[in-house]
N, CA, C and O atoms as a Maestro MAE file, in Angstrom:
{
 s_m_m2io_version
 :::
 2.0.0
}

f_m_ct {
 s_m_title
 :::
 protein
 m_atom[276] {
  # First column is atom index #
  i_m_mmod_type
  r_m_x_coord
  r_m_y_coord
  r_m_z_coord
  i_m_residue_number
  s_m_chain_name
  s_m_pdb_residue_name
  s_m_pdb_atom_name
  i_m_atomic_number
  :::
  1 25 -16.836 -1.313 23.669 1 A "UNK " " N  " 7
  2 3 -16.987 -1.463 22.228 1 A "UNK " " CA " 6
  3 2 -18.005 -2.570 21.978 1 A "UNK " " C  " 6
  4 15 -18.107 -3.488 22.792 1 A "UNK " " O  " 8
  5 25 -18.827 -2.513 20.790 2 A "UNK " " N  " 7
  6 3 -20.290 -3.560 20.958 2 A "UNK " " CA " 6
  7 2 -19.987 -3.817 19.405 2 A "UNK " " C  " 6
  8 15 -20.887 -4.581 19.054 2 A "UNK " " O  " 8
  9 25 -19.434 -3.642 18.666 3 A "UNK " " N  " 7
  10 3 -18.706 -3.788 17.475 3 A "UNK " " CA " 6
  11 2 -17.835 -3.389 16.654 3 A "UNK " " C  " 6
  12 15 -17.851 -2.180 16.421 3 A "UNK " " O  " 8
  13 25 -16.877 -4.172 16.001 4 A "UNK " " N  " 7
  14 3 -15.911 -3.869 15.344 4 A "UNK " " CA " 6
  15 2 -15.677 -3.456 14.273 4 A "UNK " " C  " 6
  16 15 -15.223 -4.433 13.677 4 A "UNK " " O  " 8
  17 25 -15.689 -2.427 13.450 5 A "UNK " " N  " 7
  18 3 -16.164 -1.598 11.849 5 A "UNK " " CA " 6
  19 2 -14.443 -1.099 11.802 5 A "UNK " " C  " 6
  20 15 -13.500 -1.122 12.594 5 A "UNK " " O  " 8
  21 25 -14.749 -0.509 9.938 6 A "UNK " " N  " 7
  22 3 -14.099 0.314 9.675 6 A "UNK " " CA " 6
  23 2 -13.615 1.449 11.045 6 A "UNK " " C  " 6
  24 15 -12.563 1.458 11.684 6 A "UNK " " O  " 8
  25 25 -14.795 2.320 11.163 7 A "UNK " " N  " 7
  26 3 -14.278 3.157 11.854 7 A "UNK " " CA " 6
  27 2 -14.373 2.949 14.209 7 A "UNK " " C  " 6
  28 15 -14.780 3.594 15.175 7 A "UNK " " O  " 8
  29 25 -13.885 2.015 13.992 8 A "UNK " " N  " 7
  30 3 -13.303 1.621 15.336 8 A "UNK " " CA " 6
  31 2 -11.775 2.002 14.977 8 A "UNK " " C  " 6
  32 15 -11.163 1.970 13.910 8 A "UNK " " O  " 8
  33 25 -11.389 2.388 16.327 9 A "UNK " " N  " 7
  34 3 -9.535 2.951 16.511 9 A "UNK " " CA " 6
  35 2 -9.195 1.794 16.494 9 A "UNK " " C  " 6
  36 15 -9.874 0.799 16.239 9 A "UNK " " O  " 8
  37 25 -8.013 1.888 16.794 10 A "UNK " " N  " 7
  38 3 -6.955 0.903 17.142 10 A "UNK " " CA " 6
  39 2 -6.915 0.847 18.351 10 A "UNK " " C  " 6
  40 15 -7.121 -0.236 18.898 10 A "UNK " " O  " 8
  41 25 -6.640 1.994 19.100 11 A "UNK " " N  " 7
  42 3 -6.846 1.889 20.585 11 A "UNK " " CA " 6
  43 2 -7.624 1.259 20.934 11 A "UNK " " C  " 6
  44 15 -7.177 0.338 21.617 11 A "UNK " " O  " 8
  45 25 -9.356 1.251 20.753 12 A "UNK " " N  " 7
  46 3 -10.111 0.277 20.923 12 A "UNK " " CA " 6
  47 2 -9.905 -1.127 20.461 12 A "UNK " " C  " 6
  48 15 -10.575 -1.785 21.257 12 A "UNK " " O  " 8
  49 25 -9.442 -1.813 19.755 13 A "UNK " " N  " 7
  50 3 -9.085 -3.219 19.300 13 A "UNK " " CA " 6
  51 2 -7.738 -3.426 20.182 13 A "UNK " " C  " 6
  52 15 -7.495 -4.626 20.310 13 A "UNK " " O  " 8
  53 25 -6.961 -2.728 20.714 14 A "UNK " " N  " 7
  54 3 -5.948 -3.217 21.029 14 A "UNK " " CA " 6
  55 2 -6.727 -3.155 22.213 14 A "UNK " " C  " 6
  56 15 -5.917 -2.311 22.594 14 A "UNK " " O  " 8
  57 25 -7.477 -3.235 23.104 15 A "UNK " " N  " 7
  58 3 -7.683 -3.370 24.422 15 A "UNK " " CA " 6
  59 2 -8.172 -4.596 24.533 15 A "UNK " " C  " 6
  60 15 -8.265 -5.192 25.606 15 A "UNK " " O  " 8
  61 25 -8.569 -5.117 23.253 16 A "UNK " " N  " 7
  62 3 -9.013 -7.138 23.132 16 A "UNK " " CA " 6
  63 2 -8.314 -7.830 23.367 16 A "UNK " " C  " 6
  64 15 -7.246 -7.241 23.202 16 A "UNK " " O  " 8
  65 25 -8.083 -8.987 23.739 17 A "UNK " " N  " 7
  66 3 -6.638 -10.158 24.434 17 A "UNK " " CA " 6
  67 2 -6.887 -10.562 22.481 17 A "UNK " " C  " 6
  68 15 -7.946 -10.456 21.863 17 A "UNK " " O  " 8
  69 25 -5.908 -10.890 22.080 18 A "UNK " " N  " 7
  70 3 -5.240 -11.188 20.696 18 A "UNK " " CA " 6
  71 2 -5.339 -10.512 19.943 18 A "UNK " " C  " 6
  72 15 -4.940 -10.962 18.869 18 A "UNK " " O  " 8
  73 25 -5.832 -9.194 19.892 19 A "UNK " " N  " 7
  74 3 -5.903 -8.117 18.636 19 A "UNK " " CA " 6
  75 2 -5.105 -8.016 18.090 19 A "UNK " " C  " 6
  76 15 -5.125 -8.229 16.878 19 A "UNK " " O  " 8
  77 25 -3.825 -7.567 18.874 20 A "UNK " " N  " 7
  78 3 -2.449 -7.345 18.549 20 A "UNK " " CA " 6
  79 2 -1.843 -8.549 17.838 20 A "UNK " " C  " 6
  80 15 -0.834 -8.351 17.161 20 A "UNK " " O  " 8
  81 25 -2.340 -9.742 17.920 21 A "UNK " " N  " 7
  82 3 -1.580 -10.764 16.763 21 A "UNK " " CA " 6
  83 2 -2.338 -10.611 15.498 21 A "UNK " " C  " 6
  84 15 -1.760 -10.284 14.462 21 A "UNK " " O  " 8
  85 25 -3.413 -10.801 15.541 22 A "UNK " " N  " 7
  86 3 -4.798 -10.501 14.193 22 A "UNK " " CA " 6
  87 2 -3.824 -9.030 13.483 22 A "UNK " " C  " 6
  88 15 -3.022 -9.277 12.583 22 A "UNK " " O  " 8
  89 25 -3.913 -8.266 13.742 23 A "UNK " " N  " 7
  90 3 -3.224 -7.560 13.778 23 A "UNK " " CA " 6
  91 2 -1.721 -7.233 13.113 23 A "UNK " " C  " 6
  92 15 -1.302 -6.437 12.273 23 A "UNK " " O  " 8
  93 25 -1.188 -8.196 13.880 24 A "UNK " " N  " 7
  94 3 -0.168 -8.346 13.157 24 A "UNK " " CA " 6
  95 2 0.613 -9.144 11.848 24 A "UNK " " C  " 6
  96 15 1.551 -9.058 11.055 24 A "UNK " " O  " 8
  97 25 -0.618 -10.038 12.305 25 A "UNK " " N  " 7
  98 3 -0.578 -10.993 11.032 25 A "UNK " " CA " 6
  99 2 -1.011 -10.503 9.574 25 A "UNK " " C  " 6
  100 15 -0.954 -11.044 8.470 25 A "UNK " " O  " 8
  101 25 -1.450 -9.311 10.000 26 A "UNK " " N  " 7
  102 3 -1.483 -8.384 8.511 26 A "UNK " " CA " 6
  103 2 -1.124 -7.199 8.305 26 A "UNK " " C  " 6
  104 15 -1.621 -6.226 7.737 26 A "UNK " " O  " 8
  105 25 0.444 -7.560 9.215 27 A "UNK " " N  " 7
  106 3 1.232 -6.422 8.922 27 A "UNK " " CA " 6
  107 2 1.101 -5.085 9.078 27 A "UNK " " C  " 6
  108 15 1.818 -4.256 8.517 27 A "UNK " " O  " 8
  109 25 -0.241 -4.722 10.194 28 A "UNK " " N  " 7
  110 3 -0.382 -3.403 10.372 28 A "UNK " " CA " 6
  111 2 0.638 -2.581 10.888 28 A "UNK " " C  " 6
  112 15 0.892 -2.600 12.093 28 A "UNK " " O  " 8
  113 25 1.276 -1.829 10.063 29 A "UNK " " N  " 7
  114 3 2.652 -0.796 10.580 29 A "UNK " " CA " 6
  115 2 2.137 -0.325 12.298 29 A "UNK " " C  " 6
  116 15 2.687 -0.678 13.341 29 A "UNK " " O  " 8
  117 25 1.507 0.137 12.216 30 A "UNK " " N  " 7
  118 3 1.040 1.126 13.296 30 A "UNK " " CA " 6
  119 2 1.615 0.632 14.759 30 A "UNK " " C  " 6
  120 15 2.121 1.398 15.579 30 A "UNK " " O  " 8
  121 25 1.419 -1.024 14.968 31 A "UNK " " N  " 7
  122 3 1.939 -1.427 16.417 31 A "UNK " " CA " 6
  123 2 3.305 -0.795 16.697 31 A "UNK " " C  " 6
  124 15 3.593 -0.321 17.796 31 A "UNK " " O  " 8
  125 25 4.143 -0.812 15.630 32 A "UNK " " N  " 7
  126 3 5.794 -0.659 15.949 32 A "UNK " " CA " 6
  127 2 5.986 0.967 15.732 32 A "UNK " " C  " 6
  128 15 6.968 1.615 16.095 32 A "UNK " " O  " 8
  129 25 5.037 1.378 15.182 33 A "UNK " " N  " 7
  130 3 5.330 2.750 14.836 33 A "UNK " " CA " 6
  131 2 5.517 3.724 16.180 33 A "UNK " " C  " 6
  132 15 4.451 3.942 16.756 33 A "UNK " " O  " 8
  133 25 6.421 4.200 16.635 34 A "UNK " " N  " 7
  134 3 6.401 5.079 18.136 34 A "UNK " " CA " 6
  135 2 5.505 6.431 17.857 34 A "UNK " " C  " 6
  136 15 4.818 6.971 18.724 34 A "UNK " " O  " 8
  137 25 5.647 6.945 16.322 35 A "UNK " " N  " 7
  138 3 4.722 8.240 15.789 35 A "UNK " " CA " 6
  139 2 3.157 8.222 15.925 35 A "UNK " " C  " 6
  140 15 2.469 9.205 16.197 35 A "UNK " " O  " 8
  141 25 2.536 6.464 15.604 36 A "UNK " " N  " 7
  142 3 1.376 6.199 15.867 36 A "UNK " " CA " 6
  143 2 0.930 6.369 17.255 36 A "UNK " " C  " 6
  144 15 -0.046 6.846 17.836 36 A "UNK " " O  " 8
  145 25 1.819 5.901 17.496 37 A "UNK " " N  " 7
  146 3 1.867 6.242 19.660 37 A "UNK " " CA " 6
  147 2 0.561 7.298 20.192 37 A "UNK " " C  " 6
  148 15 -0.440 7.079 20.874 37 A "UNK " " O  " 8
  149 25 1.131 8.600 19.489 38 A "UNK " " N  " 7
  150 3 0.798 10.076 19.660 38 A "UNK " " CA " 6
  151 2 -0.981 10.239 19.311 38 A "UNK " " C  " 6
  152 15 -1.788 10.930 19.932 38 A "UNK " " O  " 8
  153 25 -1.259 9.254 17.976 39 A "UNK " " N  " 7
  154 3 -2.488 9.320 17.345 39 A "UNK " " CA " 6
  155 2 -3.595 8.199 17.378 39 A "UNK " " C  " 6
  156 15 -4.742 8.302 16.942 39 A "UNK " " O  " 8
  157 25 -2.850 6.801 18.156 40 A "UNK " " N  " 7
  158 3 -3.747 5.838 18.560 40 A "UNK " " CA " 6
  159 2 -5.304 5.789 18.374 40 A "UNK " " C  " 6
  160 15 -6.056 5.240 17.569 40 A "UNK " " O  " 8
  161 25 -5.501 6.800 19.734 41 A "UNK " " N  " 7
  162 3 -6.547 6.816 20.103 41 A "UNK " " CA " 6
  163 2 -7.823 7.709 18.555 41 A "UNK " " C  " 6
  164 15 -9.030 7.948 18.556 41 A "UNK " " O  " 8
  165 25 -6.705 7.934 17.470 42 A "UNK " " N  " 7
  166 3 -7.947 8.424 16.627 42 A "UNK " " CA " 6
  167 2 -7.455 7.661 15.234 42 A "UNK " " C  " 6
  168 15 -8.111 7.856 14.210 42 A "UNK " " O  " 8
  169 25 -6.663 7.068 15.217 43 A "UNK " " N  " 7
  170 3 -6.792 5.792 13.655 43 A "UNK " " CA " 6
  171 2 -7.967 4.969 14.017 43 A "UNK " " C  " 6
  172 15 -8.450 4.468 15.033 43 A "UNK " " O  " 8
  173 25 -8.187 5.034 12.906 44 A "UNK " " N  " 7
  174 3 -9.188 3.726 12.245 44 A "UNK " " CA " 6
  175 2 -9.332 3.280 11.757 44 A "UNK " " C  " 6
  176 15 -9.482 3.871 10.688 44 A "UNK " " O  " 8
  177 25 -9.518 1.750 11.639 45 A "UNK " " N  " 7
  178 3 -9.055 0.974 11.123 45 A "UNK " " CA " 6
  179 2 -8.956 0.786 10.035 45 A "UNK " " C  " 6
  180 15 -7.972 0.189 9.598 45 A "UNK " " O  " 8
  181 25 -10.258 1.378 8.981 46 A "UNK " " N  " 7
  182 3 -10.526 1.716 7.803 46 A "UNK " " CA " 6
  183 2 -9.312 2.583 7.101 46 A "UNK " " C  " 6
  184 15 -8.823 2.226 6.029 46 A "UNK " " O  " 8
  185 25 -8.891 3.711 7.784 47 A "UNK " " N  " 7
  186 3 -8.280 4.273 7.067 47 A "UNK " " CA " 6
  187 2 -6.905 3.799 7.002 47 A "UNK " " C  " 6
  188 15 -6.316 4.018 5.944 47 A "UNK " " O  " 8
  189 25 -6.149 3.062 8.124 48 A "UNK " " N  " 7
  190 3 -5.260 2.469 8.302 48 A "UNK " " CA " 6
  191 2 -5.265 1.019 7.429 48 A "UNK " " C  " 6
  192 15 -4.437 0.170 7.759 48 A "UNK " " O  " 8
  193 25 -5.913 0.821 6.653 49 A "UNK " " N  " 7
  194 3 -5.958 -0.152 5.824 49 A "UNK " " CA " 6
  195 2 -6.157 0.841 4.318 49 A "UNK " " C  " 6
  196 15 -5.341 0.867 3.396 49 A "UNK " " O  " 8
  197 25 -6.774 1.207 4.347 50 A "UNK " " N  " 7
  198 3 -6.435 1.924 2.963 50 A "UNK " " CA " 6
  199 2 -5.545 2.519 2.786 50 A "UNK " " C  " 6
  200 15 -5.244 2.597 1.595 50 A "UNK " " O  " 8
  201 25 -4.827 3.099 3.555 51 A "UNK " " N  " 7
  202 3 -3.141 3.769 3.799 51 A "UNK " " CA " 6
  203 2 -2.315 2.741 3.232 51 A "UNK " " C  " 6
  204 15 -1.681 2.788 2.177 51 A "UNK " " O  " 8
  205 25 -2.374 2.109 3.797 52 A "UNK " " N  " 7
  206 3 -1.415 0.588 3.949 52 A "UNK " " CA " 6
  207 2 -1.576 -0.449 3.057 52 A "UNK " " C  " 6
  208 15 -0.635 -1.173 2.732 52 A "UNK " " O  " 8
  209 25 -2.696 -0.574 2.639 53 A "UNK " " N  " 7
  210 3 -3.479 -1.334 1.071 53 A "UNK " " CA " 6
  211 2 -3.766 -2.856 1.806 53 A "UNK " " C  " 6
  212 15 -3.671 -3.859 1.100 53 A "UNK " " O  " 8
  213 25 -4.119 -2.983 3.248 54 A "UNK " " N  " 7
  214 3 -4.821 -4.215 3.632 54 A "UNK " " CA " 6
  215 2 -6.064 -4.147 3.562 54 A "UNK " " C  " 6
  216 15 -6.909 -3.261 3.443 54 A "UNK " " O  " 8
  217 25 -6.024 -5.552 3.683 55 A "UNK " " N  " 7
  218 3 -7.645 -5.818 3.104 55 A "UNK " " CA " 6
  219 2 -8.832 -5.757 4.137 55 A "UNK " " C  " 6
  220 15 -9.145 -6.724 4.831 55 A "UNK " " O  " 8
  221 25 -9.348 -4.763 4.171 56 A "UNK " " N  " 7
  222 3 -10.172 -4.534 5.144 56 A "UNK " " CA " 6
  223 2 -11.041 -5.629 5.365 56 A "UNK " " C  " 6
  224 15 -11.156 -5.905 6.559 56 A "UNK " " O  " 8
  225 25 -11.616 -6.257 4.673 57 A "UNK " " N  " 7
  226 3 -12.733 -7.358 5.318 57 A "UNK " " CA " 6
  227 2 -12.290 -8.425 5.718 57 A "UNK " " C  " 6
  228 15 -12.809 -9.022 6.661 57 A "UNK " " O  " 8
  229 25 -11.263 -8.856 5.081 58 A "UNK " " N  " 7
  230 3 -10.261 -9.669 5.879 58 A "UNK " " CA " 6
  231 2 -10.151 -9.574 7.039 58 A "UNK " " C  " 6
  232 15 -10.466 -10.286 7.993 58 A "UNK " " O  " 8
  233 25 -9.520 -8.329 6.879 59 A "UNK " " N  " 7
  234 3 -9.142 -8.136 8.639 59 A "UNK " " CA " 6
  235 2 -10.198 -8.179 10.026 59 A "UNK " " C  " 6
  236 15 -10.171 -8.710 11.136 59 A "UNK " " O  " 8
  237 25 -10.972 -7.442 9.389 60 A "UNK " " N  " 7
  238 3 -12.685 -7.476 9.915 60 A "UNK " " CA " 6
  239 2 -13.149 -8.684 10.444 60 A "UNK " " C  " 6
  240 15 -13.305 -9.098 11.593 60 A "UNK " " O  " 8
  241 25 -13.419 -9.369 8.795 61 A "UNK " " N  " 7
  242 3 -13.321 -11.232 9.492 61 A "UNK " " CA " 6
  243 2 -13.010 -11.911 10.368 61 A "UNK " " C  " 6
  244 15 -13.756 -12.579 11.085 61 A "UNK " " O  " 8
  245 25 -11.127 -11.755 10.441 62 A "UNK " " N  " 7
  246 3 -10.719 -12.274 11.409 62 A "UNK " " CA " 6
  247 2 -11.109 -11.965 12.803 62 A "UNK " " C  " 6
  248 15 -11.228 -12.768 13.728 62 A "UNK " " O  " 8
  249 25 -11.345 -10.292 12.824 63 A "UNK " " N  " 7
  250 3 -11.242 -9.807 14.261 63 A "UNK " " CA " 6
  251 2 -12.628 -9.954 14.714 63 A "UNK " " C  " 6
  252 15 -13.003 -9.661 15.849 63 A "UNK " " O  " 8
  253 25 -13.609 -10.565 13.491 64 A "UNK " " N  " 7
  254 3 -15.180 -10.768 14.420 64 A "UNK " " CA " 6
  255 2 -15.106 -12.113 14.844 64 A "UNK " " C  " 6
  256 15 -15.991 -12.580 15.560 64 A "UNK " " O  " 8
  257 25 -14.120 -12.792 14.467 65 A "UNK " " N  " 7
  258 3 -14.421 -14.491 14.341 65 A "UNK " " CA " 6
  259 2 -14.020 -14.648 16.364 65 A "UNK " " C  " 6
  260 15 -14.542 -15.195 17.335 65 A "UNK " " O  " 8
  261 25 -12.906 -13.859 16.106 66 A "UNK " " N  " 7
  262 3 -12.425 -14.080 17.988 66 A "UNK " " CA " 6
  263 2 -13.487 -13.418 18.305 66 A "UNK " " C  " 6
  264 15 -14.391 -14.251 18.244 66 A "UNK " " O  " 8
  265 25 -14.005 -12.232 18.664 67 A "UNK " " N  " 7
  266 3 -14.516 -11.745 18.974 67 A "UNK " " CA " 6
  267 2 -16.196 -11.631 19.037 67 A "UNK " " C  " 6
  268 15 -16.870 -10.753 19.576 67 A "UNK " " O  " 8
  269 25 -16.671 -12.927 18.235 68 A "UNK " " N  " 7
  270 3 -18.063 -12.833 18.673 68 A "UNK " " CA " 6
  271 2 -18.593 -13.711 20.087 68 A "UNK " " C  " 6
  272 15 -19.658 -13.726 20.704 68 A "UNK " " O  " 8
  273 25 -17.118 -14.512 20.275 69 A "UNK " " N  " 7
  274 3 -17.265 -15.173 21.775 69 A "UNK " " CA " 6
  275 2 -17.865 -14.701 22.778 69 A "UNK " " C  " 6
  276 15 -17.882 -15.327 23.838 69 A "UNK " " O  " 8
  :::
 }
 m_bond[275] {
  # First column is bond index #
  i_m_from
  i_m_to
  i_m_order
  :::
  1 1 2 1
  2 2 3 1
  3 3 4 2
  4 3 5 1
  5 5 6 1
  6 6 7 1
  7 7 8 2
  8 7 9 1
  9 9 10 1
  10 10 11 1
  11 11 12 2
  12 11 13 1
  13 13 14 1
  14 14 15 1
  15 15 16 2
  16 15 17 1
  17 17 18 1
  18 18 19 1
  19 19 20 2
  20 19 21 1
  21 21 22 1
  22 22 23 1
  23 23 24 2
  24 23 25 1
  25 25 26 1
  26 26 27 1
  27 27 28 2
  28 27 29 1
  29 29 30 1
  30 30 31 1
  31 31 32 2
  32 31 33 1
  33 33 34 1
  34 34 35 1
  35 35 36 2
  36 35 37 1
  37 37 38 1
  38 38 39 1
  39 39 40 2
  40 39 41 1
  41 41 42 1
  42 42 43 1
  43 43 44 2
  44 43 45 1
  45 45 46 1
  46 46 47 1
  47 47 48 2
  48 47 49 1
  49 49 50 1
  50 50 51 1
  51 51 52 2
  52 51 53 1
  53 53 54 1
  54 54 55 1
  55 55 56 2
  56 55 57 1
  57 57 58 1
  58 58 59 1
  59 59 60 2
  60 59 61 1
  61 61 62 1
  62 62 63 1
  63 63 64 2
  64 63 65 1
  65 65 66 1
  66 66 67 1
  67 67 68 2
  68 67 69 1
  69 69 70 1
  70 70 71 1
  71 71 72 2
  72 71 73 1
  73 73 74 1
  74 74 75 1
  75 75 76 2
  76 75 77 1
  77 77 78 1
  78 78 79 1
  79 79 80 2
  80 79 81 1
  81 81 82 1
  82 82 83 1
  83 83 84 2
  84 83 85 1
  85 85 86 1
  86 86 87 1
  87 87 88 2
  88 87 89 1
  89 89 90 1
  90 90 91 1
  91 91 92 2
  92 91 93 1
  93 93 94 1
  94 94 95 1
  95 95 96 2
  96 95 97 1
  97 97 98 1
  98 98 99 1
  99 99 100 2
  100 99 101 1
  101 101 102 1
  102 102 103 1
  103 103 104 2
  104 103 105 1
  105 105 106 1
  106 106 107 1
  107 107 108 2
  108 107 109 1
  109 109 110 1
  110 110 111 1
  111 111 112 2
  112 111 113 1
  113 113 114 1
  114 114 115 1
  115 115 116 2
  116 115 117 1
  117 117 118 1
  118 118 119 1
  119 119 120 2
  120 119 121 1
  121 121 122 1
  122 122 123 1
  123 123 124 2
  124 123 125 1
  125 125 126 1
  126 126 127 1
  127 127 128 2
  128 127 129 1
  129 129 130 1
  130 130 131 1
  131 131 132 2
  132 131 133 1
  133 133 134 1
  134 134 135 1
  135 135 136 2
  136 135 137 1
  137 137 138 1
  138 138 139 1
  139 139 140 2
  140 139 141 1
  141 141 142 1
  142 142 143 1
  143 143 144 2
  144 143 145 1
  145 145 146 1
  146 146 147 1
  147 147 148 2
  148 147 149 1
  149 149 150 1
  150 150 151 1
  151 151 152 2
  152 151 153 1
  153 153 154 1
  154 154 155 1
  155 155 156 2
  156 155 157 1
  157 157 158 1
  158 158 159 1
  159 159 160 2
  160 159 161 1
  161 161 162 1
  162 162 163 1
  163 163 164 2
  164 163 165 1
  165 165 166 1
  166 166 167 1
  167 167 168 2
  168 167 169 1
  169 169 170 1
  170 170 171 1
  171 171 172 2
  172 171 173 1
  173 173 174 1
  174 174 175 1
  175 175 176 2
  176 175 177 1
  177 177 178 1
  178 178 179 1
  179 179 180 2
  180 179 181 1
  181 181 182 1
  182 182 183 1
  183 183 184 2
  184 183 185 1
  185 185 186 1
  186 186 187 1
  187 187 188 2
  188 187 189 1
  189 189 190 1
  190 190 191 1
  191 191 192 2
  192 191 193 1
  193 193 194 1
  194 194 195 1
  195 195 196 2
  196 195 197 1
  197 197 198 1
  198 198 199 1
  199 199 200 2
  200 199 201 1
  201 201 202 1
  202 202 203 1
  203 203 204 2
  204 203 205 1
  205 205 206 1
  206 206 207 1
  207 207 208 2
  208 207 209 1
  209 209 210 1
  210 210 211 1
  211 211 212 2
  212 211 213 1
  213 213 214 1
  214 214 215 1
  215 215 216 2
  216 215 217 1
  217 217 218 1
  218 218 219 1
  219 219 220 2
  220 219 221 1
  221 221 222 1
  222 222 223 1
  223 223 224 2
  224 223 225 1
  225 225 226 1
  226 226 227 1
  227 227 228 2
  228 227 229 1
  229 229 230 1
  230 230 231 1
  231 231 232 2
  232 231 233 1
  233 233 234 1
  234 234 235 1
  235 235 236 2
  236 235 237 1
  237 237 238 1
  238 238 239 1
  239 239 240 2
  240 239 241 1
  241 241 242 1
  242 242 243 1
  243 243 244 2
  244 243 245 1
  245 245 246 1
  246 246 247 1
  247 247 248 2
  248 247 249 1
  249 249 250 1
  250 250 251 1
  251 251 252 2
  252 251 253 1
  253 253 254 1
  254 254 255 1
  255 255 256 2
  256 255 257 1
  257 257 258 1
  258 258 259 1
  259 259 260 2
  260 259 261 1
  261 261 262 1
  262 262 263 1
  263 263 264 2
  264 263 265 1
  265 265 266 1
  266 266 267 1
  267 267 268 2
  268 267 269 1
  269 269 270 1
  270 270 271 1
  271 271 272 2
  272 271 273 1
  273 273 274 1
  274 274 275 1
  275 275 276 2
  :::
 }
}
């Protein structure tokens, strides 16, 4: 992955060391969900925030700030 957008999966962000807290810290259902399990590899993040009503650039933010290291 060479950048992080709307349409990056989840599968891809969860393969980053702290995604999963960024992540969680805004309450994305999807980690705990066992149904998401099945569809991982094709959510994105975009739409999983408009589903859910998080704030996409927020989240974005956070996950470029670790991640431009």
């Amino acid at each position: 992955m060479t950048k992080i957008s709307e349409e990056t999966t989840l599968a891809e962000i969860l393969k980053l060391p702290e995604a999963e807290k960024i992540l969680a810290k805004y309450n994305v259902p999807c980690l705990s969900c066992p149904m998401a399990q099945f569809e991982i590899e094709n959510l994105k993040l975009g739409d999983v925030c408009k589903i859910y009503k998080i704030d996409l650039q927020k989240l974005l933010s956070d996950l470029k700030k670790v991640y431009k290291k």
